[in-house]
ChimeraX commands (.cxc) that place a marker at each C-alpha (Angstrom):
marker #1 position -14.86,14.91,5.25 radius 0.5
marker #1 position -14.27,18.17,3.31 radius 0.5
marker #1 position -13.39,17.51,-0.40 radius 0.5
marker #1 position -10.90,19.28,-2.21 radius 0.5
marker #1 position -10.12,19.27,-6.05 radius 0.5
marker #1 position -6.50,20.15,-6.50 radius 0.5
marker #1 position -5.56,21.46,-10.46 radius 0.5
marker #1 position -2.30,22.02,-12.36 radius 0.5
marker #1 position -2.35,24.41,-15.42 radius 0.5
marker #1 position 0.29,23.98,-18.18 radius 0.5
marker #1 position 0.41,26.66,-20.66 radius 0.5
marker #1 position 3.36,29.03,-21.75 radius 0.5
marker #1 position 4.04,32.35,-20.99 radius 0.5
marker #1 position 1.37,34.83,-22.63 radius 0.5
marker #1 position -1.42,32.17,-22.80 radius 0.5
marker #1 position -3.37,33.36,-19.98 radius 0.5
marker #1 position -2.99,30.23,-17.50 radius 0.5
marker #1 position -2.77,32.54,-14.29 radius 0.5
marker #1 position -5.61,34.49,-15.19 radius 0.5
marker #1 position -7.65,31.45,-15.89 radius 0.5
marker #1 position -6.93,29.87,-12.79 radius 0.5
marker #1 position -7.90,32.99,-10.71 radius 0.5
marker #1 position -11.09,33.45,-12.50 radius 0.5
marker #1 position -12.13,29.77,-12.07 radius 0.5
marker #1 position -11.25,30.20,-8.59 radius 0.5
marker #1 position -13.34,33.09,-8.06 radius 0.5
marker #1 position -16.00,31.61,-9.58 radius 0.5
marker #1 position -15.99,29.25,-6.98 radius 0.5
marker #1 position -17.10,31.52,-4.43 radius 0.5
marker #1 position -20.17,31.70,-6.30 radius 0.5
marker #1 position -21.02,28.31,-5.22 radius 0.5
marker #1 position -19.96,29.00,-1.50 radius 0.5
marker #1 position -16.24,27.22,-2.19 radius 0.5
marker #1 position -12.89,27.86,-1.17 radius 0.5
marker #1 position -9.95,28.20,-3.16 radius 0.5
marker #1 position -6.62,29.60,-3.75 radius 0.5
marker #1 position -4.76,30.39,-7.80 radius 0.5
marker #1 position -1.35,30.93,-7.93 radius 0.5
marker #1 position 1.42,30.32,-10.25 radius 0.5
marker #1 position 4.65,28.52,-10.37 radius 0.5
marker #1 position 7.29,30.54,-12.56 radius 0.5
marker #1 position 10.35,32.33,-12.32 radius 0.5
marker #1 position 11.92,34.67,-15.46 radius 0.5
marker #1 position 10.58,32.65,-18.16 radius 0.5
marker #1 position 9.65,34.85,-20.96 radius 0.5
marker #1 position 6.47,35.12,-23.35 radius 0.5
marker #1 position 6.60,31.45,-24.26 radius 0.5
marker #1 position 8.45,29.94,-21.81 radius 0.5
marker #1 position 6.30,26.43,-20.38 radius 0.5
marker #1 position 4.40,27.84,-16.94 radius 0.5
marker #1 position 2.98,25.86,-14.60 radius 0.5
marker #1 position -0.50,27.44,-12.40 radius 0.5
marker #1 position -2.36,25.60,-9.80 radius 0.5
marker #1 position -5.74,25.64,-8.45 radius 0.5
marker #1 position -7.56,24.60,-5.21 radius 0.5
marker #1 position -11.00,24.17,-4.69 radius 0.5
marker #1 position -12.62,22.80,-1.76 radius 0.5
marker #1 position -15.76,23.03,0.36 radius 0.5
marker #1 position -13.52,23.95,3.24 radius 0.5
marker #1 position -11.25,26.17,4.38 radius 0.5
marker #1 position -8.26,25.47,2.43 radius 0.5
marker #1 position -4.86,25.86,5.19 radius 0.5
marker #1 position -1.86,24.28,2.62 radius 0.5
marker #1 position 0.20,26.95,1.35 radius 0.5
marker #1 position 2.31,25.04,-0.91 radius 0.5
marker #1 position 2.69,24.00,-4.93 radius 0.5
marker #1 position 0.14,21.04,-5.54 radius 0.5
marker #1 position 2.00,17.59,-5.49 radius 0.5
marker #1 position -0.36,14.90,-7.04 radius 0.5
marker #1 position -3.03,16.99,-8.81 radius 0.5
marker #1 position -6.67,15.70,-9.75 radius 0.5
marker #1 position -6.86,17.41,-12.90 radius 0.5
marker #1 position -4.16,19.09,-15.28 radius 0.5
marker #1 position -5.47,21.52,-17.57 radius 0.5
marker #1 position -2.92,21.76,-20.78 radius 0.5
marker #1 position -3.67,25.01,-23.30 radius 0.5
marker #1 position -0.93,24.56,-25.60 radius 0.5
marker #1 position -0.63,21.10,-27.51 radius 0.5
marker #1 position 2.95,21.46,-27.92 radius 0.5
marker #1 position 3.57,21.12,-24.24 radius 0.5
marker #1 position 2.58,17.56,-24.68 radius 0.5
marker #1 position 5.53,16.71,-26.29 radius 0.5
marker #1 position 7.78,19.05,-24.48 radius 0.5
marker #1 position 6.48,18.57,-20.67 radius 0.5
marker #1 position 5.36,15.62,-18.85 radius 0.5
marker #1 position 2.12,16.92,-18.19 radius 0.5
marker #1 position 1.00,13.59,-16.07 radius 0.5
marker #1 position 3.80,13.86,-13.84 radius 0.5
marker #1 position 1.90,12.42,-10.33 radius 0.5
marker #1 position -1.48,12.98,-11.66 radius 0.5
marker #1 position -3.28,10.71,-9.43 radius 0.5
marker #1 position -4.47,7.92,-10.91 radius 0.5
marker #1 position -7.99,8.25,-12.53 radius 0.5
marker #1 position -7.45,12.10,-12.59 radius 0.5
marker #1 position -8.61,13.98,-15.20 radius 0.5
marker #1 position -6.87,15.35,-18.15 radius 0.5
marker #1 position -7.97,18.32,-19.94 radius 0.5
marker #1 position -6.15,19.49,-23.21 radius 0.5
marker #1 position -6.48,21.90,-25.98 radius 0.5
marker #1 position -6.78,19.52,-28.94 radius 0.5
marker #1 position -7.47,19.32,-32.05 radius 0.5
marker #1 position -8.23,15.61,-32.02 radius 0.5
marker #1 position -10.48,13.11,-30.45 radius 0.5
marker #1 position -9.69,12.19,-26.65 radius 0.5
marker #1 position -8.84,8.87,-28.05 radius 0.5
marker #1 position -6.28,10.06,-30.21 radius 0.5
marker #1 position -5.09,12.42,-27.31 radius 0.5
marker #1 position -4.94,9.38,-24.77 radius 0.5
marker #1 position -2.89,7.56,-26.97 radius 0.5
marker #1 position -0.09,10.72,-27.53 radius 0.5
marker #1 position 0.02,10.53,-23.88 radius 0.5
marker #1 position 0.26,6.53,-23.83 radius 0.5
marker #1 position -1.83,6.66,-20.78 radius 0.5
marker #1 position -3.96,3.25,-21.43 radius 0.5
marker #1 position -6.76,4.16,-19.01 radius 0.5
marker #1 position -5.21,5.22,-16.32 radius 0.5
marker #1 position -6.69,8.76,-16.58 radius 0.5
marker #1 position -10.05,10.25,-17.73 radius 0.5
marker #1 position -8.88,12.34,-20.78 radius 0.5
marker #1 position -11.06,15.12,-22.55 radius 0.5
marker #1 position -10.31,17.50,-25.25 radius 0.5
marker #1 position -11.39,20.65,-27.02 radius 0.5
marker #1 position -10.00,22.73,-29.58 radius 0.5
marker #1 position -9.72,25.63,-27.93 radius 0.5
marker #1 position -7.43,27.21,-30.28 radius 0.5
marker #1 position -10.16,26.78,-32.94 radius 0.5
marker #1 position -12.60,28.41,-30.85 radius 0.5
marker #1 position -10.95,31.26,-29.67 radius 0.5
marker #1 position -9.83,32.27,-33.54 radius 0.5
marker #1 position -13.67,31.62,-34.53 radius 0.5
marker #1 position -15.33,33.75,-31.83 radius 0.5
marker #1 position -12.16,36.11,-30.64 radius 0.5
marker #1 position -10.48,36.52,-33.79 radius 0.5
marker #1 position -7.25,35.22,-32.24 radius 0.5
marker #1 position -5.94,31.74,-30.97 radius 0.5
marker #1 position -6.11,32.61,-27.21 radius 0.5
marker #1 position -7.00,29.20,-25.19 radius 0.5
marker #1 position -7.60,30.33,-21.71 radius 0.5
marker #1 position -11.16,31.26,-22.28 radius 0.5
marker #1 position -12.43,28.30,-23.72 radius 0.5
marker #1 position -10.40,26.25,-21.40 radius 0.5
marker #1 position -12.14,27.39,-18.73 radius 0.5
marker #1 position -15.42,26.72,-20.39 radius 0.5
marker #1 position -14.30,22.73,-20.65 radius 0.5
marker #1 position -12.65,22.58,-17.35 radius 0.5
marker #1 position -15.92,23.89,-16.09 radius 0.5
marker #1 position -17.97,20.91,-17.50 radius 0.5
marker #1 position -15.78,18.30,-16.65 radius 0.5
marker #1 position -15.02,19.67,-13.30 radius 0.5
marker #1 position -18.97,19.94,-12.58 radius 0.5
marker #1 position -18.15,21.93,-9.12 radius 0.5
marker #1 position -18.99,25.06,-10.54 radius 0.5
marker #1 position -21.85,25.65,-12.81 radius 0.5
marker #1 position -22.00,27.89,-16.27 radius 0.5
marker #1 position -24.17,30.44,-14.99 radius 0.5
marker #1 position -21.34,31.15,-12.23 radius 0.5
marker #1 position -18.15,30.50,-14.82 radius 0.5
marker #1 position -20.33,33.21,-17.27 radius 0.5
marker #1 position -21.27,35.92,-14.35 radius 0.5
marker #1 position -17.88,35.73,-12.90 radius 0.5
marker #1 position -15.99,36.35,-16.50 radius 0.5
marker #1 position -19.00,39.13,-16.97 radius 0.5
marker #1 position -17.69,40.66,-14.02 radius 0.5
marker #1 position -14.48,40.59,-14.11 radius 0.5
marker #1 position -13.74,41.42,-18.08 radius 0.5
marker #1 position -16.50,43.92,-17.84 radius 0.5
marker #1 position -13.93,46.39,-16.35 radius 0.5
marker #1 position -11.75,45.73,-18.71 radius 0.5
marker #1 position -12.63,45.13,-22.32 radius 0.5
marker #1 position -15.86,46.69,-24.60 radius 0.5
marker #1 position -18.79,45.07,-24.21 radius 0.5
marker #1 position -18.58,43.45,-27.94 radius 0.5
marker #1 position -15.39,41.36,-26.64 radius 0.5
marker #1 position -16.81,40.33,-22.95 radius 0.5
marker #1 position -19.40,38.44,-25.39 radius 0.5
marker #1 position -17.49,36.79,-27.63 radius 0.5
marker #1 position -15.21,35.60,-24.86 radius 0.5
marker #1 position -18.42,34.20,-22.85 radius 0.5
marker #1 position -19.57,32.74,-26.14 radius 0.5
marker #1 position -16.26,31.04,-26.06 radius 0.5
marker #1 position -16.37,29.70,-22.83 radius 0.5
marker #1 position -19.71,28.14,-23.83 radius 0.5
marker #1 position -18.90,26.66,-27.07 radius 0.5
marker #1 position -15.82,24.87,-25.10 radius 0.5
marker #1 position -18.45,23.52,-22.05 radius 0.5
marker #1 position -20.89,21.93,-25.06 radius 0.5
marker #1 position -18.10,20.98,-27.18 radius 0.5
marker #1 position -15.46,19.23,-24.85 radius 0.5
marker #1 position -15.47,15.65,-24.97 radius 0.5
marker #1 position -13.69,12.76,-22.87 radius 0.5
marker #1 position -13.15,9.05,-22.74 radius 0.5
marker link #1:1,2 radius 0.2
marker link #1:2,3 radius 0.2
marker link #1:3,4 radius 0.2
marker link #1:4,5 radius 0.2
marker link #1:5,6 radius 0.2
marker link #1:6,7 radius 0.2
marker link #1:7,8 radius 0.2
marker link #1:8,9 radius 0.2
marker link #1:9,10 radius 0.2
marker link #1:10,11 radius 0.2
marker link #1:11,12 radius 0.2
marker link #1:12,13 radius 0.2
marker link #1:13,14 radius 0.2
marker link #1:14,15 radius 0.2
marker link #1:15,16 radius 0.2
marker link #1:16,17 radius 0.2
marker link #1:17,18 radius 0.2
marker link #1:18,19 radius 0.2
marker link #1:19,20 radius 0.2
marker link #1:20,21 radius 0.2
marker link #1:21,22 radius 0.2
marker link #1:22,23 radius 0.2
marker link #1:23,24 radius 0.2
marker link #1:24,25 radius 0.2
marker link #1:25,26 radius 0.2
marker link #1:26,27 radius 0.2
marker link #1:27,28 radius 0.2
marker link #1:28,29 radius 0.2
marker link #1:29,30 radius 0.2
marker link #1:30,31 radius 0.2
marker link #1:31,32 radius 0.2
marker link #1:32,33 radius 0.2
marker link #1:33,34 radius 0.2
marker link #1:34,35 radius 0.2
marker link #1:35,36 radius 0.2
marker link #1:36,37 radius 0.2
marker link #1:37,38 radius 0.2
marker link #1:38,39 radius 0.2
marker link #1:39,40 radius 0.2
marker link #1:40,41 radius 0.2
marker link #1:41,42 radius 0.2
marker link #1:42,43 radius 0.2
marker link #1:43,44 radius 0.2
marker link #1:44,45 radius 0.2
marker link #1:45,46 radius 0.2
marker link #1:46,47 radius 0.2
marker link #1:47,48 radius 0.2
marker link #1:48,49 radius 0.2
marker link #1:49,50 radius 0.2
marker link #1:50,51 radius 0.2
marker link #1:51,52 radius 0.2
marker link #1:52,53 radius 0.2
marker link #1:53,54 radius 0.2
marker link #1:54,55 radius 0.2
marker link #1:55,56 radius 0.2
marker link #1:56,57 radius 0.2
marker link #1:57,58 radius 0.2
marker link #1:58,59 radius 0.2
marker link #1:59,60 radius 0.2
marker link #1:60,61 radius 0.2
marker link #1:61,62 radius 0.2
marker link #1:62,63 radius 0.2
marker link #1:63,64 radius 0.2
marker link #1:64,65 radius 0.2
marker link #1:65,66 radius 0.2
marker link #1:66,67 radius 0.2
marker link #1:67,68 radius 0.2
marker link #1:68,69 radius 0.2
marker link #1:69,70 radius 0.2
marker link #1:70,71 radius 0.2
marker link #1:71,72 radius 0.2
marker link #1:72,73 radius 0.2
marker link #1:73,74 radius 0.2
marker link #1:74,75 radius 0.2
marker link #1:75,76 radius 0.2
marker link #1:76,77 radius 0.2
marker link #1:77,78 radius 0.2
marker link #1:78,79 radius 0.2
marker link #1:79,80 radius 0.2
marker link #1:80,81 radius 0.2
marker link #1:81,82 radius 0.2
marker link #1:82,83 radius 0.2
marker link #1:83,84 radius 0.2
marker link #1:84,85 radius 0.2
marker link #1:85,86 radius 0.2
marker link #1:86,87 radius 0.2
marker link #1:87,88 radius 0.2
marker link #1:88,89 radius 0.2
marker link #1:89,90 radius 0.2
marker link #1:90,91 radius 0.2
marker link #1:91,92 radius 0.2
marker link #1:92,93 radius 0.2
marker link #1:93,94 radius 0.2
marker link #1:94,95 radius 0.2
marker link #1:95,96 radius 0.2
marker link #1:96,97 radius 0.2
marker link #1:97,98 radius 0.2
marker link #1:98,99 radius 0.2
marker link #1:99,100 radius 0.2
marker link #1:100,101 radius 0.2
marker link #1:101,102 radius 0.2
marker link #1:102,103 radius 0.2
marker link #1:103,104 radius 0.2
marker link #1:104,105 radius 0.2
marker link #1:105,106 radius 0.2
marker link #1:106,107 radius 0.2
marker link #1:107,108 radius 0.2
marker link #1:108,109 radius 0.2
marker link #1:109,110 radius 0.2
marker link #1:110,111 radius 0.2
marker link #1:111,112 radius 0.2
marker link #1:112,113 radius 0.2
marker link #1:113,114 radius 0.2
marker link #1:114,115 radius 0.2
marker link #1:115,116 radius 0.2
marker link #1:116,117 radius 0.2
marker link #1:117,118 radius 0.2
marker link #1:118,119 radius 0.2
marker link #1:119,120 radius 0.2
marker link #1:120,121 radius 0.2
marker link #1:121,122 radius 0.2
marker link #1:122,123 radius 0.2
marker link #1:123,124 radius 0.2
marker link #1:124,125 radius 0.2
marker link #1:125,126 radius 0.2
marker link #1:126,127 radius 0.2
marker link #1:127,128 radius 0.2
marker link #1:128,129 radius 0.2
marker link #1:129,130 radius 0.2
marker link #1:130,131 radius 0.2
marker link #1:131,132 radius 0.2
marker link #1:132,133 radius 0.2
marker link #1:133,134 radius 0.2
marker link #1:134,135 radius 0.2
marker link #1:135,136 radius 0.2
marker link #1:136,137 radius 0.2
marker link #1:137,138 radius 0.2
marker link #1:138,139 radius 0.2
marker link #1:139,140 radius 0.2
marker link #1:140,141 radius 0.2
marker link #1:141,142 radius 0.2
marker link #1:142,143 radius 0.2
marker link #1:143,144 radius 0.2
marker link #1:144,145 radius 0.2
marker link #1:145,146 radius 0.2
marker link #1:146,147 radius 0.2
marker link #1:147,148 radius 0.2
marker link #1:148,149 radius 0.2
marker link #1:149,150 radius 0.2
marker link #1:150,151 radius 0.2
marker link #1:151,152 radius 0.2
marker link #1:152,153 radius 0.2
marker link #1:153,154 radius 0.2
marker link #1:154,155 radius 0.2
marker link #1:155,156 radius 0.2
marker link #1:156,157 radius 0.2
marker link #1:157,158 radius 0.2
marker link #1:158,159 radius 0.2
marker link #1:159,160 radius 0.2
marker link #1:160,161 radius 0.2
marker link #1:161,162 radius 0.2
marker link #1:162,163 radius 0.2
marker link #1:163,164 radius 0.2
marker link #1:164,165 radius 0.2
marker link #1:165,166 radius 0.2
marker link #1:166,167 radius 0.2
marker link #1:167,168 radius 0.2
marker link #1:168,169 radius 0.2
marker link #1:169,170 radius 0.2
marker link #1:170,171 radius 0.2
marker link #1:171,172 radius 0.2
marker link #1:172,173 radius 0.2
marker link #1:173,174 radius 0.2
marker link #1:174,175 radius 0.2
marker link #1:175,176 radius 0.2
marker link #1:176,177 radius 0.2
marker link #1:177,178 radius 0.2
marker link #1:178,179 radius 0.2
marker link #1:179,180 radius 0.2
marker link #1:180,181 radius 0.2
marker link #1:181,182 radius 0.2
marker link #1:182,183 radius 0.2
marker link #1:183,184 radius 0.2
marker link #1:184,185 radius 0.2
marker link #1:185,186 radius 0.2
marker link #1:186,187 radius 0.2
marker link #1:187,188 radius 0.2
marker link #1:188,189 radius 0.2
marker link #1:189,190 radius 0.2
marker link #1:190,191 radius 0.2
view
C-alpha cells in the first residue's frame, strides 16, 4: 500500500512558507518520491496568516484538493499559535513542528495537546538571525521538518537548496542558508 505524508504549513505572508514547501517537495524527487506544494491564500497581505500544504508519497499522487487531516503541521511564526488553531484535524499522533523558542514541553503545553501529538521545536528565528543576519524561518524549518520527517535525507534537503538558491543569491548567502538548514536538523528536538 503506497504511503503518503500529507503537511500543512502555517506561516504569514512574507515568511517564505510556499517556497519552503516547494523546495521540500522537490527534494523529494531526489529520493524517487512524489509530491505536489501549493498554497492556500487569497489577498492577504505581507503578514496576513497563510496556510501551504505538502504531499509526499511513494506513489503517484491523483488528489487535487487542500489537505483535510494533515500528518504534520509545520508552524514558522510563534504568534500564529495563539492566533490560529494550528491542530485543527491533525490526525491524532501527527507531528507538530514549530518555530520556538522553548522546549517541546513547554510548546505542548501552549497547545494543551496532552499527548495526543508528537511535538518538536526549534528556534528558527534564532538561527536564521545568527547565520543569515535576519529572522527568516523558512530555511531552518525545512532543516527540522527534514529530520523529523526522515523521508528525505540532508544530503538531498542541502543539494536541492544548492540548486535551486544557486541561481539566485551569491554564493556567500547559499551557505549560510544551508548552514541554517543544518543547524535546525541537529538542533530540533521533540517529545
Amino acid at each position: 500500500m503506497p504511503k503518503m505524508v500529507e503537511i500543512r504549513w502555517h506561516a504569514r505572508g512574507g515568511q517564505g512558507a510556499v517556497l519552503a514547501s516547494r523546495y521540500l517537495a522537490a527534494s523529494a524527487i531526489r529520493e524517487n518520491l512524489y509530491f505536489q506544494a501549493f498554497p492556500q491564500f487569497g489577498t492577504e497581505r505581507m503578514g496576513a496568516p497563510i496556510v501551504a500544504y505538502t504531499r509526499i508519497s511513494d506513489a503517484p499522487i491523483n488528489l487535487r484538493c487542500a489537505i483535510e487531516e494533515p500528518d504534520m503541521v509545520v508552524v514558522l511564526d510563534p504568534t500564529l499559535l495563539k492566533a490560529v488553531n494550528v491542530t485543527a484535524n491533525l490526525k491524532e499522533g501527527g507531528s507538530i513542528i514549530a518555530n520556538y523558542p522553548g522546549t517541546p514541553k513547554e510548546l505542548a503545553q501552549e497547545l494543551n495537546v496532552d499527548g495526543k501529538f508528537k511535538v518538536y521545536a526549534v528556534d528558527a528565528y534564532k538561527i536564521s538571525t545568527e547565520e543569515l543576519g535576519r529572522p527568516i524561518p523558512n530555511t531552518p524549518m525545512v532543516g527540522a521538518l527534514a529530520r523529523v520527517l526522515g523521508l528525505i535525507s540532508l544530503d538531498n534537503i542541502l543539494a536541492e537548496f544548492e540548486e535551486q538558491f544557486s541561481h539566485r543569491f551569491k554564493p556567500e548567502i547559499v551557505q549560510k542558508n544551508l548552514k541554517a538548514v543544518r543547524r535546525a536538523y541537529e538542533e530540533v528536538q521533540g517529545i
